[in-house]
N, CA and C atoms of all chains as a GROMACS GRO file, in nm:
protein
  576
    1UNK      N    1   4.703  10.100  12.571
    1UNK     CA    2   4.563  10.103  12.613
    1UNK      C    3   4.538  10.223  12.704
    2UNK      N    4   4.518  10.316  12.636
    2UNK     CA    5   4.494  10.483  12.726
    2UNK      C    6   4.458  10.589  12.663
    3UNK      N    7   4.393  10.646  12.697
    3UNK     CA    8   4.317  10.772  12.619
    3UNK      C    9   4.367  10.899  12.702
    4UNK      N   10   4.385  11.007  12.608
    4UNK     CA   11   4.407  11.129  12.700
    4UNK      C   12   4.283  11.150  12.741
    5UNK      N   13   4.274  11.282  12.823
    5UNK     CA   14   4.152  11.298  12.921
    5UNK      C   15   4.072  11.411  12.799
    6UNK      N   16   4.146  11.515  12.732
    6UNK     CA   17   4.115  11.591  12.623
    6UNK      C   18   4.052  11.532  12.541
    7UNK      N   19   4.052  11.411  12.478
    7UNK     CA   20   4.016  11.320  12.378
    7UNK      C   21   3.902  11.277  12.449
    8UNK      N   22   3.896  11.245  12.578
    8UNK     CA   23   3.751  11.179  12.648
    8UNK      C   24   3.663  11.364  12.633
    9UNK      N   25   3.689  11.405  12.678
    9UNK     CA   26   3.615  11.572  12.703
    9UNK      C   27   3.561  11.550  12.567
   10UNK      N   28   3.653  11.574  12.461
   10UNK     CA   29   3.598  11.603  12.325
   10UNK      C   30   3.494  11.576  12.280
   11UNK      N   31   3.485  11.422  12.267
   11UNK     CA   32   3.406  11.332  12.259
   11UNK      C   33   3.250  11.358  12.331
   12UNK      N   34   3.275  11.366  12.479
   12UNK     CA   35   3.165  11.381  12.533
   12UNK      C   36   3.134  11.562  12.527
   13UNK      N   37   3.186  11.660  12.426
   13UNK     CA   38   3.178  11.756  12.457
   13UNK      C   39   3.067  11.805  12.297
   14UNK      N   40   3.142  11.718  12.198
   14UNK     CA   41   3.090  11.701  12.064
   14UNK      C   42   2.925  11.673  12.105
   15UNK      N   43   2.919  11.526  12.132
   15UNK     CA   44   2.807  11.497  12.196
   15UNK      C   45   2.655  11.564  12.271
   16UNK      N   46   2.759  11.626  12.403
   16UNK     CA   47   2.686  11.712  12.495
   16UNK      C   48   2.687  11.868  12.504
   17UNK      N   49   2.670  11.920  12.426
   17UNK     CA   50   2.767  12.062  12.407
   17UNK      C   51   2.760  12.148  12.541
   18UNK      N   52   2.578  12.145  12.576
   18UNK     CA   53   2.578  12.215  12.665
   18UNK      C   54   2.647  12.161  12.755
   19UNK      N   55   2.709  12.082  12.822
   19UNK     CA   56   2.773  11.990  12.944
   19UNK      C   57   2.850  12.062  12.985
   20UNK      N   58   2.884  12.040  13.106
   20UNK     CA   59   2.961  12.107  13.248
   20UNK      C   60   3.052  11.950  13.280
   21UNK      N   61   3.142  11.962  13.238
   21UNK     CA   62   3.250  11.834  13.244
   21UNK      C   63   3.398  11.858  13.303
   22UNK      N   64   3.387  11.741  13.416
   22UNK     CA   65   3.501  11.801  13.467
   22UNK      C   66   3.565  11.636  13.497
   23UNK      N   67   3.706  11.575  13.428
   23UNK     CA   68   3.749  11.486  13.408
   23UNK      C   69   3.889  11.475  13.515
   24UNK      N   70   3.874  11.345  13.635
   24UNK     CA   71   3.985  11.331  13.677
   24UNK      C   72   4.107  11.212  13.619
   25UNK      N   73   4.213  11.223  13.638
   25UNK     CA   74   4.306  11.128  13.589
   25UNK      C   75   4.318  11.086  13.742
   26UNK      N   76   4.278  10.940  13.769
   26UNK     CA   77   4.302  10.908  13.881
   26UNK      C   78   4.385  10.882  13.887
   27UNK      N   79   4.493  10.778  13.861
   27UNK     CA   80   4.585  10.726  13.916
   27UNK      C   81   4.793  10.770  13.796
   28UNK      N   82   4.724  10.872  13.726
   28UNK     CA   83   4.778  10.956  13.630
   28UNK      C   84   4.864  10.837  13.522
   29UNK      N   85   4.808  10.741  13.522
   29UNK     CA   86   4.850  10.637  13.407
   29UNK      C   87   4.775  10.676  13.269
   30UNK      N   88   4.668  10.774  13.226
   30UNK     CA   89   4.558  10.776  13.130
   30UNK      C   90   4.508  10.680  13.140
   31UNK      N   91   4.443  10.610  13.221
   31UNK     CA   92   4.365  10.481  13.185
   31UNK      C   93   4.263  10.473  13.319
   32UNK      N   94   4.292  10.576  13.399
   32UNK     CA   95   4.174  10.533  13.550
   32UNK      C   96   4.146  10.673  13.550
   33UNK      N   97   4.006  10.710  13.510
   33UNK     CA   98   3.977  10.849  13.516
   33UNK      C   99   3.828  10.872  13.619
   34UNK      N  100   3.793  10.954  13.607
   34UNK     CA  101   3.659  10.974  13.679
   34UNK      C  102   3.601  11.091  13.608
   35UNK      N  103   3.473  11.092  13.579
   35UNK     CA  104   3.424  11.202  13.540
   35UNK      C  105   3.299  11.234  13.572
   36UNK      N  106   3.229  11.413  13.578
   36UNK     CA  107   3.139  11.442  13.622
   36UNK      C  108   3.085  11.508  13.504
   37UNK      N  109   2.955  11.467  13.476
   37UNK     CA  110   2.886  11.508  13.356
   37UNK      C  111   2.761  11.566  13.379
   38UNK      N  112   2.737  11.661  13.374
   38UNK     CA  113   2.616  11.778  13.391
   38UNK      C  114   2.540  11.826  13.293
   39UNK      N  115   2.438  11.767  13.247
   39UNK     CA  116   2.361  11.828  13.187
   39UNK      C  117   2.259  11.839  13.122
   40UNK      N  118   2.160  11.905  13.062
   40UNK     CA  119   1.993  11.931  13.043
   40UNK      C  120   1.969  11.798  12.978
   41UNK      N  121   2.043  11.706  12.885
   41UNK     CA  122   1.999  11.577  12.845
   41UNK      C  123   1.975  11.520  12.911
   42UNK      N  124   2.035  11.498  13.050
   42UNK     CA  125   2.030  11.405  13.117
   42UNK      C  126   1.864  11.354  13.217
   43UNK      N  127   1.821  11.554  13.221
   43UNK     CA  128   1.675  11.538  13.232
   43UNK      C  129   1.577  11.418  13.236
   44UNK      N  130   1.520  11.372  13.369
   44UNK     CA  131   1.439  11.271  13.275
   44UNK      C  132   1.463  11.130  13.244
   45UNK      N  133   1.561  11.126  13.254
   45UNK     CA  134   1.656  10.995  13.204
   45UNK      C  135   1.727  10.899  13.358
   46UNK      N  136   1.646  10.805  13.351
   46UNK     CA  137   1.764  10.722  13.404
   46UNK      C  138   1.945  10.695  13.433
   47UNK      N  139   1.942  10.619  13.551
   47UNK     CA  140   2.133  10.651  13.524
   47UNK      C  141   2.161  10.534  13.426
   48UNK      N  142   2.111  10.436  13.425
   48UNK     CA  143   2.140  10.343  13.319
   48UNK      C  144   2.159  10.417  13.191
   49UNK      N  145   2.034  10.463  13.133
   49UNK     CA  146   2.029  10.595  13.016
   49UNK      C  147   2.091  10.680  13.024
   50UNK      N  148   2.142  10.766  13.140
   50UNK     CA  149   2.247  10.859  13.114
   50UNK      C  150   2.378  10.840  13.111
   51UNK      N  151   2.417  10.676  13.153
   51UNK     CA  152   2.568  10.658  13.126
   51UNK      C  153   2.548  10.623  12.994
   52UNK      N  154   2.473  10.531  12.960
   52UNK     CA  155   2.447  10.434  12.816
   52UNK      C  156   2.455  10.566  12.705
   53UNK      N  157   2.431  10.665  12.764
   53UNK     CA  158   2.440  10.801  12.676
   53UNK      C  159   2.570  10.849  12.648
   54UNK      N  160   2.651  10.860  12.759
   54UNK     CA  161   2.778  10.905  12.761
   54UNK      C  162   2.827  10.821  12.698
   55UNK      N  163   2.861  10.627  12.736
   55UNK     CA  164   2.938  10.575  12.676
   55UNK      C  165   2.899  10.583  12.477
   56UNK      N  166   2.760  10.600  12.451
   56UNK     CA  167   2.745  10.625  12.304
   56UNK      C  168   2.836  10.717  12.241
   57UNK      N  169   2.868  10.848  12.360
   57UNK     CA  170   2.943  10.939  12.268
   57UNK      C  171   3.079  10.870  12.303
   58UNK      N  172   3.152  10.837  12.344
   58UNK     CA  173   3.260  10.750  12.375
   58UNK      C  174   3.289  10.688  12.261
   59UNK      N  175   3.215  10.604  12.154
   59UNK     CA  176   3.229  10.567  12.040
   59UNK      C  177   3.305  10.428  12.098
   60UNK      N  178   3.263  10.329  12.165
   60UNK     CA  179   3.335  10.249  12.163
   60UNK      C  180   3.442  10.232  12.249
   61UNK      N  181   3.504  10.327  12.285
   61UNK     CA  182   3.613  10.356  12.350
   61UNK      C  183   3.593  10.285  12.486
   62UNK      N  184   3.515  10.287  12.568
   62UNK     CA  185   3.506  10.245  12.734
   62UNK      C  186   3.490  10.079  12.673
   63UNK      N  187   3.549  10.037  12.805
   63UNK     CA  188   3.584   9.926  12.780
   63UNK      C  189   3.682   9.841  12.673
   64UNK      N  190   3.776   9.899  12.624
   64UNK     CA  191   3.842   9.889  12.521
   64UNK      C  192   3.952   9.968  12.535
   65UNK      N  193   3.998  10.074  12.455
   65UNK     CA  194   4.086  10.143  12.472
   65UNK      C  195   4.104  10.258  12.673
   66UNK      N  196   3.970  10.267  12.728
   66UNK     CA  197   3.944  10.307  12.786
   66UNK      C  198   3.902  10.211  12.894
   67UNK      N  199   4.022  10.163  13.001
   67UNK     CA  200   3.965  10.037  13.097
   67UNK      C  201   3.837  10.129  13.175
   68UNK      N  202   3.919  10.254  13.254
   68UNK     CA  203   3.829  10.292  13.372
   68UNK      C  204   3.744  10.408  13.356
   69UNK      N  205   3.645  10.448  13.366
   69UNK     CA  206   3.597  10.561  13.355
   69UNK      C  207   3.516  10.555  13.452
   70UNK      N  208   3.536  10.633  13.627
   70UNK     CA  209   3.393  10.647  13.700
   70UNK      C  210   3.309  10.698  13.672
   71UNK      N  211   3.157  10.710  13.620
   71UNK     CA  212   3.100  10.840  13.608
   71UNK      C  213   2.956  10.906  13.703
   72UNK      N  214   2.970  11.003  13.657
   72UNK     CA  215   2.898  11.048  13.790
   72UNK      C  216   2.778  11.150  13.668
   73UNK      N  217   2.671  11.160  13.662
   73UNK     CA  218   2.553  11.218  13.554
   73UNK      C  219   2.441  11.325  13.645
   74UNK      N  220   2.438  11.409  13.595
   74UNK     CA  221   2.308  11.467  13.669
   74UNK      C  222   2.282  11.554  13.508
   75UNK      N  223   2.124  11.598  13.540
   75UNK     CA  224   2.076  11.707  13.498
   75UNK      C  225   2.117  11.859  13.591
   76UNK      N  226   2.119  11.968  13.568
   76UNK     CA  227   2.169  12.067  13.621
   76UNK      C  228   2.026  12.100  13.699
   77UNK      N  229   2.952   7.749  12.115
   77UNK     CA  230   2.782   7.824  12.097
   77UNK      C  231   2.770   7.938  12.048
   78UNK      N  232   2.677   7.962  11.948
   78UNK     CA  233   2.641   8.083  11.866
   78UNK      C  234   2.632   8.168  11.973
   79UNK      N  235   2.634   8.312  11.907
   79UNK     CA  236   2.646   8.450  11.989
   79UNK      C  237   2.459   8.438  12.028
   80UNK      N  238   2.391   8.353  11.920
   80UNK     CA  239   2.213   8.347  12.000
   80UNK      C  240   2.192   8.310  12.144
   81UNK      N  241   2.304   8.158  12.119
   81UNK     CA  242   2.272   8.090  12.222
   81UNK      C  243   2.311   8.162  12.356
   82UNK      N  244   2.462   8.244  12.304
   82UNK     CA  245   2.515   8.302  12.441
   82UNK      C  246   2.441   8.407  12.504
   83UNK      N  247   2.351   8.490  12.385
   83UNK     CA  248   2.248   8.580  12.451
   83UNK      C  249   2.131   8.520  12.529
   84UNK      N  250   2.105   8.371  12.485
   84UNK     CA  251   1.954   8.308  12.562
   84UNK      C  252   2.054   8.256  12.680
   85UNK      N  253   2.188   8.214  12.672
   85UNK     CA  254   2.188   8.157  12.784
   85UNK      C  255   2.183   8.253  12.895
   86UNK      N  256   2.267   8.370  12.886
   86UNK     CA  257   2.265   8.478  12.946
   86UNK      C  258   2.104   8.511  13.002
   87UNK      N  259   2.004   8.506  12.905
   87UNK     CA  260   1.899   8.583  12.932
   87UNK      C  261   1.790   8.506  13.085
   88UNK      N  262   1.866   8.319  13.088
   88UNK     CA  263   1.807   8.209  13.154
   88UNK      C  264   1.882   8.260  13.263
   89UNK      N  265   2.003   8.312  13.286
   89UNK     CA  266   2.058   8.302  13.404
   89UNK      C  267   1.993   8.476  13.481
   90UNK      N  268   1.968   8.571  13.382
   90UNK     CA  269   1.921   8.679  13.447
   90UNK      C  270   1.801   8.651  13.539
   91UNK      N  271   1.683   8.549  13.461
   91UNK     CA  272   1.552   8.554  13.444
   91UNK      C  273   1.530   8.446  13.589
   92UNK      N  274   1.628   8.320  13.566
   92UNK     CA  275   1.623   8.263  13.705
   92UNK      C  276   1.642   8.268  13.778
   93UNK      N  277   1.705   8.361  13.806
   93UNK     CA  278   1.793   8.428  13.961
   93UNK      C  279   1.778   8.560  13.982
   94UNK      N  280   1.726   8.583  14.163
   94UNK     CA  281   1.658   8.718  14.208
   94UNK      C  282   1.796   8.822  14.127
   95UNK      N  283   1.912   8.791  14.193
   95UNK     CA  284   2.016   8.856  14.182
   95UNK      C  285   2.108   8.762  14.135
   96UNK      N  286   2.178   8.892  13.980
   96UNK     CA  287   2.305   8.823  13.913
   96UNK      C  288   2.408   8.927  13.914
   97UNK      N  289   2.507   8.887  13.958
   97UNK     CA  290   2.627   8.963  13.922
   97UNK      C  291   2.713   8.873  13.809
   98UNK      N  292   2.756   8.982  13.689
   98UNK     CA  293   2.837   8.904  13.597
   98UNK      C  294   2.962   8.988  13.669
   99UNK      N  295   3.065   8.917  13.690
   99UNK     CA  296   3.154   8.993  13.746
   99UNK      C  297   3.304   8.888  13.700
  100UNK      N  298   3.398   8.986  13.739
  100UNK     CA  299   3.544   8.974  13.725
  100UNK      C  300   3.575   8.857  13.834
  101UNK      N  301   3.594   8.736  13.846
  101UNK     CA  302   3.616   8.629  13.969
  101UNK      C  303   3.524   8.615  14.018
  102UNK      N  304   3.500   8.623  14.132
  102UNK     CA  305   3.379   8.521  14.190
  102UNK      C  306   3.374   8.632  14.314
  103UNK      N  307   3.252   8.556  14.356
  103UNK     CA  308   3.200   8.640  14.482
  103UNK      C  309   3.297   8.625  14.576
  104UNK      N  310   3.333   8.546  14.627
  104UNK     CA  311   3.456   8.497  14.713
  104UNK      C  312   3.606   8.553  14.691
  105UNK      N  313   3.624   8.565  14.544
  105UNK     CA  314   3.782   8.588  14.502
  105UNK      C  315   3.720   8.698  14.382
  106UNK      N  316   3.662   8.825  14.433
  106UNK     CA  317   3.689   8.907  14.325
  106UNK      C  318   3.798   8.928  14.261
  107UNK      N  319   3.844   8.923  14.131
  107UNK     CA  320   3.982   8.988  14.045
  107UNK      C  321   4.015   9.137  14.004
  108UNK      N  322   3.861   9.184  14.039
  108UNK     CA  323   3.928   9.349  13.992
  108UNK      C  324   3.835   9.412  14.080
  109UNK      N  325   3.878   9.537  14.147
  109UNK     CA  326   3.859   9.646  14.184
  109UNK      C  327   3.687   9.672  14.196
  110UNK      N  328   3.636   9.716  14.078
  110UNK     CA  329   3.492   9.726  14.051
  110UNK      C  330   3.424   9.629  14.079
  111UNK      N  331   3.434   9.496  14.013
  111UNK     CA  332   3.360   9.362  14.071
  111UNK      C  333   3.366   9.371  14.249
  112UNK      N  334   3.490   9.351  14.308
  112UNK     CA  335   3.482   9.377  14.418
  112UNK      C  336   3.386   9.407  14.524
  113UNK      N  337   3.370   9.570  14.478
  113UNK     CA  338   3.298   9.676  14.527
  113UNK      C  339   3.131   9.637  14.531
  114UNK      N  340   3.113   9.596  14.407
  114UNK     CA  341   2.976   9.537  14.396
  114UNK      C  342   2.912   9.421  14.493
  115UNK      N  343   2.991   9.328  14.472
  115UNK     CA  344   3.028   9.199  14.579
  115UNK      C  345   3.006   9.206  14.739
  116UNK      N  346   3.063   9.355  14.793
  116UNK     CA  347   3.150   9.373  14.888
  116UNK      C  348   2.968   9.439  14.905
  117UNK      N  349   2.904   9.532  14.893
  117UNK     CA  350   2.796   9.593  14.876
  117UNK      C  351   2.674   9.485  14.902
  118UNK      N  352   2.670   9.390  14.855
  118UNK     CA  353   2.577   9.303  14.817
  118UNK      C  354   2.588   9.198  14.957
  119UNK      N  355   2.730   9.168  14.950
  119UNK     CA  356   2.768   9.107  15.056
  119UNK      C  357   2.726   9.176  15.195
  120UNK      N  358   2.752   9.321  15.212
  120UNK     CA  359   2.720   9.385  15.353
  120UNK      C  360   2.553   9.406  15.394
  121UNK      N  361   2.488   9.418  15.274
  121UNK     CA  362   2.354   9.395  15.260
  121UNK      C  363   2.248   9.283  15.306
  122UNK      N  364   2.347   9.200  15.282
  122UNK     CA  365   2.296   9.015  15.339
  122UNK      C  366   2.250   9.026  15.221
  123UNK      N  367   2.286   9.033  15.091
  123UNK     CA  368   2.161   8.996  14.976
  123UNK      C  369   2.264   8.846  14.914
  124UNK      N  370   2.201   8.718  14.897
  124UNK     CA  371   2.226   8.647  14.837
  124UNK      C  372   2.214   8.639  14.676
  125UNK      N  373   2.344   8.651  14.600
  125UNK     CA  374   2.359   8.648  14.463
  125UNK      C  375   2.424   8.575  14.391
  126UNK      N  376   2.389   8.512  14.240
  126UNK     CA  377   2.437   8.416  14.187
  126UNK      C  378   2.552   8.532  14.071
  127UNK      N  379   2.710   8.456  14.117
  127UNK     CA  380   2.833   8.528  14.002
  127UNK      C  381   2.821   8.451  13.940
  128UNK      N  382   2.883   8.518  13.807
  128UNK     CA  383   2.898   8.483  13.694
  128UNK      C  384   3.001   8.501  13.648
  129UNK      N  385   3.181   8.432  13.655
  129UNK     CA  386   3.237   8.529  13.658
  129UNK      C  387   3.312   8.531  13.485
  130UNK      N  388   3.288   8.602  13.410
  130UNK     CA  389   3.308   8.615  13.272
  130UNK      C  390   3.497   8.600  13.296
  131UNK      N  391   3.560   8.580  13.312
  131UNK     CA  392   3.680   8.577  13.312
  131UNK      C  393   3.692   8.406  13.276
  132UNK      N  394   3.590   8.335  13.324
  132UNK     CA  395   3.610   8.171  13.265
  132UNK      C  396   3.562   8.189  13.106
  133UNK      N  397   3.485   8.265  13.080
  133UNK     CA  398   3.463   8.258  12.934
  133UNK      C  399   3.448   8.370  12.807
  134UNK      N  400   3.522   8.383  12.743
  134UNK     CA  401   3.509   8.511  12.667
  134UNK      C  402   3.395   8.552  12.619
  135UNK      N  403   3.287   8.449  12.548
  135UNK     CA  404   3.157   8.468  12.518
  135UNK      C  405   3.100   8.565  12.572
  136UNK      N  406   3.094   8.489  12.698
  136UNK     CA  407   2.990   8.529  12.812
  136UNK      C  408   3.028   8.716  12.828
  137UNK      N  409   3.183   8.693  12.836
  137UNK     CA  410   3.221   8.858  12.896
  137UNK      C  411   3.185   8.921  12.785
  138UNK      N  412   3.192   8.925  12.675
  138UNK     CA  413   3.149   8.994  12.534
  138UNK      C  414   3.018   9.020  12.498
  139UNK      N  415   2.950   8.911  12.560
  139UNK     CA  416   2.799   8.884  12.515
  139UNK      C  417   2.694   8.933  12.596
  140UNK      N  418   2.722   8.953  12.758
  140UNK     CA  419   2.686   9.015  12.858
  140UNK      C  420   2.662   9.186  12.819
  141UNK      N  421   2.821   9.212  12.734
  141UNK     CA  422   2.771   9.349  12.735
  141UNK      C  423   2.702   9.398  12.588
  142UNK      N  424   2.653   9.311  12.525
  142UNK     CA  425   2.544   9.317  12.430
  142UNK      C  426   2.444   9.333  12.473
  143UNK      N  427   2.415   9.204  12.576
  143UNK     CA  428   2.297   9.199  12.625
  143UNK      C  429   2.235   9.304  12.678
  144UNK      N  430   2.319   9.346  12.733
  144UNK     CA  431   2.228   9.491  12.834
  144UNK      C  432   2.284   9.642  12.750
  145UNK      N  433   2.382   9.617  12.646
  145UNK     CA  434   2.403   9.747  12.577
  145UNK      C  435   2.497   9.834  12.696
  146UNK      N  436   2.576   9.690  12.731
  146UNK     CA  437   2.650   9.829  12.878
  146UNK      C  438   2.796   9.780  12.842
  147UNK      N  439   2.892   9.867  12.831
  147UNK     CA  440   3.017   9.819  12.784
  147UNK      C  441   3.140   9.726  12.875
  148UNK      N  442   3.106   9.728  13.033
  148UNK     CA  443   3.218   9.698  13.111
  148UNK      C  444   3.143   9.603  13.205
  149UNK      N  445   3.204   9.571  13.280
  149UNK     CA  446   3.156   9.454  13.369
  149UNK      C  447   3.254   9.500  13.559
  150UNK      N  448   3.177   9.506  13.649
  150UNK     CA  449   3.041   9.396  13.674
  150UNK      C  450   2.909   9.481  13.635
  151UNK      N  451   2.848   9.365  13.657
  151UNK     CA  452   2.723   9.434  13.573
  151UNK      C  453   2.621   9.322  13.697
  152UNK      N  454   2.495   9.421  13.744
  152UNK     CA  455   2.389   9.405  13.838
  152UNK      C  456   2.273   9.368  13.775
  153UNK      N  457   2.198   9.266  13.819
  153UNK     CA  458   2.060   9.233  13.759
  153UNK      C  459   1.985   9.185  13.891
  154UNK      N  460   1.878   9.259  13.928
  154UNK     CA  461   1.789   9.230  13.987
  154UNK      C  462   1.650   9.191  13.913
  155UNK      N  463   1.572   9.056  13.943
  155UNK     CA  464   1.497   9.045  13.877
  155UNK      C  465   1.441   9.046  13.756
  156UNK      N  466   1.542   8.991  13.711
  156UNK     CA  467   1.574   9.015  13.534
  156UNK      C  468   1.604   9.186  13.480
  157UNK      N  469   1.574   9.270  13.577
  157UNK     CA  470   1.614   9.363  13.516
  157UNK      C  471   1.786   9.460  13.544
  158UNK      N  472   1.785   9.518  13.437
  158UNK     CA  473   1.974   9.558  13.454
  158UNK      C  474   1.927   9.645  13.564
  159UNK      N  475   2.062   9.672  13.636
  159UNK     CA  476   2.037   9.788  13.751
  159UNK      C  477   2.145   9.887  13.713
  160UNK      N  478   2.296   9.799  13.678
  160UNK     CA  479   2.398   9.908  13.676
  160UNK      C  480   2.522   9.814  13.696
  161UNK      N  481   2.577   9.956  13.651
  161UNK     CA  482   2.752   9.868  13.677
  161UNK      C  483   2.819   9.932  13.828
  162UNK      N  484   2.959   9.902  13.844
  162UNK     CA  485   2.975   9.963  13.973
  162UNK      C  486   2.920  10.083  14.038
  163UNK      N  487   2.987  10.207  13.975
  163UNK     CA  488   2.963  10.390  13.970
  163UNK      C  489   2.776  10.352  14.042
  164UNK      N  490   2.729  10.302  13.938
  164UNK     CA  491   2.541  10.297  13.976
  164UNK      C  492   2.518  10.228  14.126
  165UNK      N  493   2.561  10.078  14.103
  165UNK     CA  494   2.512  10.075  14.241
  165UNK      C  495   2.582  10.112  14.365
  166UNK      N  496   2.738  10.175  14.354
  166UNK     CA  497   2.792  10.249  14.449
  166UNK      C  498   2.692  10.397  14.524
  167UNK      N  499   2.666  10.427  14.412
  167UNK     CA  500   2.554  10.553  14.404
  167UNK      C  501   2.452  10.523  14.494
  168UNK      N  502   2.379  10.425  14.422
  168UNK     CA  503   2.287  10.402  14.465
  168UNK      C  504   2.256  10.334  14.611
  169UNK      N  505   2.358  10.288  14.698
  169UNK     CA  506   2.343  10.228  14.770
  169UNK      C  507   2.429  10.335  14.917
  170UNK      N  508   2.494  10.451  14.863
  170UNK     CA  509   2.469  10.552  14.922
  170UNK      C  510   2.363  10.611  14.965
  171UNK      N  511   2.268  10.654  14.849
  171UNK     CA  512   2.168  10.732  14.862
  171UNK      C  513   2.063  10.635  14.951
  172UNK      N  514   2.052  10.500  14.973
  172UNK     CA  515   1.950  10.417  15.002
  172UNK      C  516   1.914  10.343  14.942
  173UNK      N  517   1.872  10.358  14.784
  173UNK     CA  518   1.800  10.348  14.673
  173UNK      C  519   1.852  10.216  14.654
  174UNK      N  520   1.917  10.144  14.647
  174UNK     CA  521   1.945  10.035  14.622
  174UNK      C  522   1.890   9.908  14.748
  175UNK      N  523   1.867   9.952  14.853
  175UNK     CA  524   1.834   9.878  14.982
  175UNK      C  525   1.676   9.922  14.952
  176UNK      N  526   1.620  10.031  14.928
  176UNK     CA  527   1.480  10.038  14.904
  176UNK      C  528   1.394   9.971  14.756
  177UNK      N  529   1.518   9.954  14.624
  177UNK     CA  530   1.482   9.901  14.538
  177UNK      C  531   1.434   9.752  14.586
  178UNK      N  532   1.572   9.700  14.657
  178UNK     CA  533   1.552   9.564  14.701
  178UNK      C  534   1.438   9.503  14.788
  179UNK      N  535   1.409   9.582  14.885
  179UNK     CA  536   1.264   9.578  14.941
  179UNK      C  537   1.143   9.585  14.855
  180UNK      N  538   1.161   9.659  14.752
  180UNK     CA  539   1.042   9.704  14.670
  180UNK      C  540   1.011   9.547  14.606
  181UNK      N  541   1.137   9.508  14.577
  181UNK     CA  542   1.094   9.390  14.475
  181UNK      C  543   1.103   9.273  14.547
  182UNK      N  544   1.104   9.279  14.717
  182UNK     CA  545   1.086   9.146  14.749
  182UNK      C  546   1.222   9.085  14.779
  183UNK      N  547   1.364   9.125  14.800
  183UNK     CA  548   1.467   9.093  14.800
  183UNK      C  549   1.545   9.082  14.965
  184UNK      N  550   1.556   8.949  15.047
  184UNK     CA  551   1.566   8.984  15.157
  184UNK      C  552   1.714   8.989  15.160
  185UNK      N  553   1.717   9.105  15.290
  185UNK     CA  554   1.827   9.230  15.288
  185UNK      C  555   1.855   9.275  15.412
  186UNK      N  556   1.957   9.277  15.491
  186UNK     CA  557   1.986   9.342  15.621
  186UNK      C  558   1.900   9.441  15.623
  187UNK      N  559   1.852   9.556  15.532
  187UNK     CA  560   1.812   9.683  15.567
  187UNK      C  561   1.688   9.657  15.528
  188UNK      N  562   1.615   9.536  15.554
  188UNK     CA  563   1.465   9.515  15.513
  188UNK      C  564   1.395   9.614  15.674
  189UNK      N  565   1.305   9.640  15.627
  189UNK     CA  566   1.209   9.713  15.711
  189UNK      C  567   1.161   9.581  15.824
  190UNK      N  568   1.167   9.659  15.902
  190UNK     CA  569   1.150   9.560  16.040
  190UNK      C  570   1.004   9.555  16.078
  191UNK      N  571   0.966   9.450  16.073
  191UNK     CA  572   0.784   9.422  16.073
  191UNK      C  573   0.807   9.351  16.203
  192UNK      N  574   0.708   9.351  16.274
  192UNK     CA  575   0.683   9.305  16.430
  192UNK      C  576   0.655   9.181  16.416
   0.00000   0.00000   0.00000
């Protein structure tokens, strides 16, 4: 049950292209990460809507293969 | 109970109570980390909230995150509406925004505005 941090980027990189993403491995098990996600989608949008955004590109993954993910959303 | 029922029951417990936390253990005996935090927040606030703690029932933990389209738990409901999972109202209760939401909607709160 762990995702590399490359495989989370991807995902949210496919997704967000323009994004400014910068992914921590917290506790360096792959499974407790934190991430900071930046960008023009996020415009506008709620944080409910801008995580509910991220976890869409996630595909499933959070909560599942992916226990922890902090995230942190802004527009630039 | 059908996955209907588990969404209406869910939807009775949002709708009747100012504040719901679906969370990991109980308000008293959080089990994980994030629930905790939420708890611990809510708790320093003086805000009185009804847990839910999905760890007694798989439904509920599965069906919760249908309900609101949010994948992990704990998960915040003020006034029938979602607020957030940990990350949100950690955020938010930095910035204020969570002690001013609660005022907005009527929610009594250590950081209620002090009227004479």
């Amino acid at each position: 049950m762990a995702m590399a941090a490359e495989d989370i980027e991807r995902l949210i990189k496919e997704r967000f292209p323009d994004a400014r993403i910068e992914i921590q491995d917290l506790a360096g098990d792959g499974d407790h990460y934190a991430a900071t996600i930046v960008s023009e989608e996020f415009r506008g949008k709620s944080r409910v809507q801008q995580h509910q955004m991220v976890y869409e590109a996630l595909q499933g993954n959070m909560g599942g293969t992916l226990h922890a993910l902090a995230l942190k959303t802004a527009a630039p | 109970m059908s996955e209907q029922d588990i969404q209406d029951w869910i939807g009775k417990q949002v709708a009747g109570n100012d504040v719901v936390v679906f969370m990991k253990g109980t308000k008293t005996m959080p089990q994980c980390g994030f629930s905790m935090q939420v708890a611990q927040i809510l708790n320093h606030l003086g805000v009185d909230f009804k847990d839910i703690n999905v760890l007694e029932d798989m439904s509920v933990r599965e069906g919760v995150k249908v309900y609101s389209n949010w994948p992990t738990v704990p998960q915040l409901y003020v006034k029938g509406e979602f607020v957030g999972g940990c990350d949100i109202v950690r955020e938010m209760f930095q910035a204020g925004e969570l002690q001013e939401m609660l005022n907005e909607k009527g929610i009594a709160n250590n950081a209620q505005t002090q009227t004479a």
